[in-house]
Structure formats: C-alpha cells, structure tokens
C-alpha positions as CSV (number, residue, x, y, z in Angstrom):
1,X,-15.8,-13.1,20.2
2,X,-12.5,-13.7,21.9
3,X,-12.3,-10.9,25.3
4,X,-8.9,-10.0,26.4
5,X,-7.6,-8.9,29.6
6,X,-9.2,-5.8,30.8
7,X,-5.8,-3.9,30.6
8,X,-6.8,-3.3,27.0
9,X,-9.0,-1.2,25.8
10,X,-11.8,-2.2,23.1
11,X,-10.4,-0.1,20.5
12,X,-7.1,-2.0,21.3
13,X,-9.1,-5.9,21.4
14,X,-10.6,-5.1,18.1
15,X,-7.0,-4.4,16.6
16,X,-5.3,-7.7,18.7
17,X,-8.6,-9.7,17.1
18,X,-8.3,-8.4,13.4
19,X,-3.6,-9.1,13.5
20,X,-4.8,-12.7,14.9
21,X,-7.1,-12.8,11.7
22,X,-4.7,-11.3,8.9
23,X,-2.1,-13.8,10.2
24,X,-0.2,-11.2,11.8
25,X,1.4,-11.7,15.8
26,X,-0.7,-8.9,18.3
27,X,2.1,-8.0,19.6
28,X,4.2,-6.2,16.7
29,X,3.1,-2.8,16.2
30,X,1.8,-2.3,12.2
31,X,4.7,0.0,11.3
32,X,7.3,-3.0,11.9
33,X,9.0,-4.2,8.6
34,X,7.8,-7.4,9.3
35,X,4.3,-6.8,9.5
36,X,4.4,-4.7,6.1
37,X,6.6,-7.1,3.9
38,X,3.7,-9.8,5.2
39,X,0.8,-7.1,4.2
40,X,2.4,-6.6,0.7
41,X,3.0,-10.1,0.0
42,X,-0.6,-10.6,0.7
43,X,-2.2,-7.3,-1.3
44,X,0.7,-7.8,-4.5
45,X,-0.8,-11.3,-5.2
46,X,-2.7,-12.4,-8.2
47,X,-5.3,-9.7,-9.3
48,X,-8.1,-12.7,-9.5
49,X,-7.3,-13.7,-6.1
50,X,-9.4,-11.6,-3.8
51,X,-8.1,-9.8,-1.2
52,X,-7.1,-11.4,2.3
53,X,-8.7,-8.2,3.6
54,X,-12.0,-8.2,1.6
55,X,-14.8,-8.0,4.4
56,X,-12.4,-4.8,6.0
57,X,-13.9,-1.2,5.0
58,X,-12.3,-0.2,1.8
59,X,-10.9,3.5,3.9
60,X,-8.8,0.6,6.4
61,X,-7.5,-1.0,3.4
62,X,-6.3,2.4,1.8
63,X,-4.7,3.2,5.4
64,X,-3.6,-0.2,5.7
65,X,-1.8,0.5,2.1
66,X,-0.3,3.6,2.8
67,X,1.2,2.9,6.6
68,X,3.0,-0.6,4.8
69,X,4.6,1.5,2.4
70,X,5.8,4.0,4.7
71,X,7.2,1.9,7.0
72,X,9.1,-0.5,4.4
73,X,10.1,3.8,2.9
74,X,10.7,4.4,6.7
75,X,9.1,7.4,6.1
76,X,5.9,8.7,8.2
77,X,2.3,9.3,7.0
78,X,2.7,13.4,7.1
79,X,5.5,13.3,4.4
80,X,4.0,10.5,2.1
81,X,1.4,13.0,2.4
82,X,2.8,16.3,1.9
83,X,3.5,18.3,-1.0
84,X,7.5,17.7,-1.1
85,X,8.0,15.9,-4.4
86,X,11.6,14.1,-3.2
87,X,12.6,11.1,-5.2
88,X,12.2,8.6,-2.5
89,X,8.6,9.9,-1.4
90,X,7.4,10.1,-5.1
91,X,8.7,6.5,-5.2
92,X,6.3,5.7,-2.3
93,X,3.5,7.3,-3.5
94,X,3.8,5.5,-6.6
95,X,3.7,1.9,-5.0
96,X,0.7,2.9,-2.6
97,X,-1.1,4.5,-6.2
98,X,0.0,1.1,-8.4
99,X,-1.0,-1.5,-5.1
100,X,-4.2,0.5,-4.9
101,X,-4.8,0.2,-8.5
102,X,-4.7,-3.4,-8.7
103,X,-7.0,-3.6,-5.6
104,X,-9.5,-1.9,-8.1
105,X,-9.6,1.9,-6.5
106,X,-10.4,4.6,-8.9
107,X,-7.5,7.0,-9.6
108,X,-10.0,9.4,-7.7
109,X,-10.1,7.5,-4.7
110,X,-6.5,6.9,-4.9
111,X,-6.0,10.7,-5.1
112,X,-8.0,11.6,-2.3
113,X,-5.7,9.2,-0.5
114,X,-2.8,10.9,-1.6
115,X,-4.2,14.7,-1.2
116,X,-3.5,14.2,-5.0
117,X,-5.7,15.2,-7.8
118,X,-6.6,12.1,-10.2
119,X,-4.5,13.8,-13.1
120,X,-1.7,13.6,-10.8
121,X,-2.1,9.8,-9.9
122,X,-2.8,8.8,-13.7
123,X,0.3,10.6,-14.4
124,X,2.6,8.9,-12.4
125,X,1.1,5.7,-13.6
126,X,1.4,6.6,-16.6
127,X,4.9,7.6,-16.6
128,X,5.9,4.3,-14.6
129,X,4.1,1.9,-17.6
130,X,6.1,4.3,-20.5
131,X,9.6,4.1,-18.7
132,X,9.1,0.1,-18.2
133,X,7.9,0.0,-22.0
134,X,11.5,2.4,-23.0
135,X,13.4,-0.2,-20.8
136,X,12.0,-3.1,-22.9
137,X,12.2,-1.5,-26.4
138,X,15.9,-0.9,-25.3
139,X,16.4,-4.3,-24.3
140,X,15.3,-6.1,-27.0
141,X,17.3,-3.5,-29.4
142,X,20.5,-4.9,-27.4
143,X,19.3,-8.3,-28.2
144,X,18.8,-7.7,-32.1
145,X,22.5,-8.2,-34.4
C-alpha cells in the first residue's frame, strides 16, 4: 500500500489511493465538473460492462452517484435530497434514479437513497420511458405522408 506524507490523515490516504485507482487526479476535490463528467462516462457505459467501481461498497457507489449529479446540477446533497419538487432538482433525481437503475439497484434501494418511497422512483421512471415513447410516436407521425 502506497503511504503518503504524514500531513494527511488516513481517512484522507484512503480517498488520494482510491482517485489514483478510478483514474481520477488526488488533487481535484469530487464535486469538480471534471471529476463527475469522468464518473458518468464511466457508470453510463454499456450495461454488460461491469462497473469500474465494482469491488467499492455498493452505499459509496450510491453516494458516489448522487454527489456527480449534483455537482454537474450544481446543486448540493441537502436539496437533491429534500422535499422541494423544482424542475431542475426533479431532473436530478431522475438521472441519479435511471444511472442507479442500470447499475442494477432495486427501485427500493434507490428510494432510500432518495428519502423517496419506491412508488415514487418507479413513477418518475415511468413517466420518463412514456414521454420518450410520445416523442417517438410523434416523430414517426411527422415522418408518415
């Protein structure tokens, strides 16, 4: 195991050890744009490629999730998680639900993430797959003379 200087803390070494790993630079803080754009490149992939995080605790990966889409939201943790229900933070909460989803979380565990109720999650799911499907029925209706 690679030891830093003694200026950091082991808390703080673990975290420089695991950005070296993902392929990320220790020095950028995890709420840079940077950093996120590079986590959801890596986590939007291919559903039958597995994870670049897959030997991480599955509660890092859902923290992981949720910090990357508040920081390219630049919004903060508290309102993602709050009961507000503003465009732009239902927006988030539907990228960290549909990311999640993919990575093969239940729609409880994706709740409980939230400080949703699974109803709630399958709903907005729900509603995202129907609006894409109207969008499509509409587009090939353009397309027919």
């Amino acid at each position: 195991m690679r030891i830093l200087s003694k200026e950091y803390s082991p808390f703080r070494q673990a975290w420089v050890i695991w950005y070296e790993y993902a392929g990320m630079p220790a020095s950028a803080t995890f709420r840079t744009e940077a950093r996120a754009d590079a986590w959801l490149s890596r986590h939007t992939a291919a559903k039958d490629q597995p994870p670049a995080t897959a030997d991480l605790n599955p509660e890092t990966m859902i923290q992981d999730t949720i910090y990357a889409i508040c920081a390219k939201h630049k919004i903060t943790k508290e309102k993602l998680l709050s009961r507000f229900r503003y465009r732009h933070l239902v927006a988030a909460r539907k990228e960290v639900s549909e990311i999640l989803e993919k990575a093969g979380y239940t729609y409880s565990d994706i709740g409980r993430a939230l400080n949703r109720d699974h109803s709630t999650v399958l709903h907005l799911l729900c509603r995202t797959s129907k609006a894409i499907m109207r969008v499509e029925n509409l587009a090939k209706k353009a397309q027919t003379p």
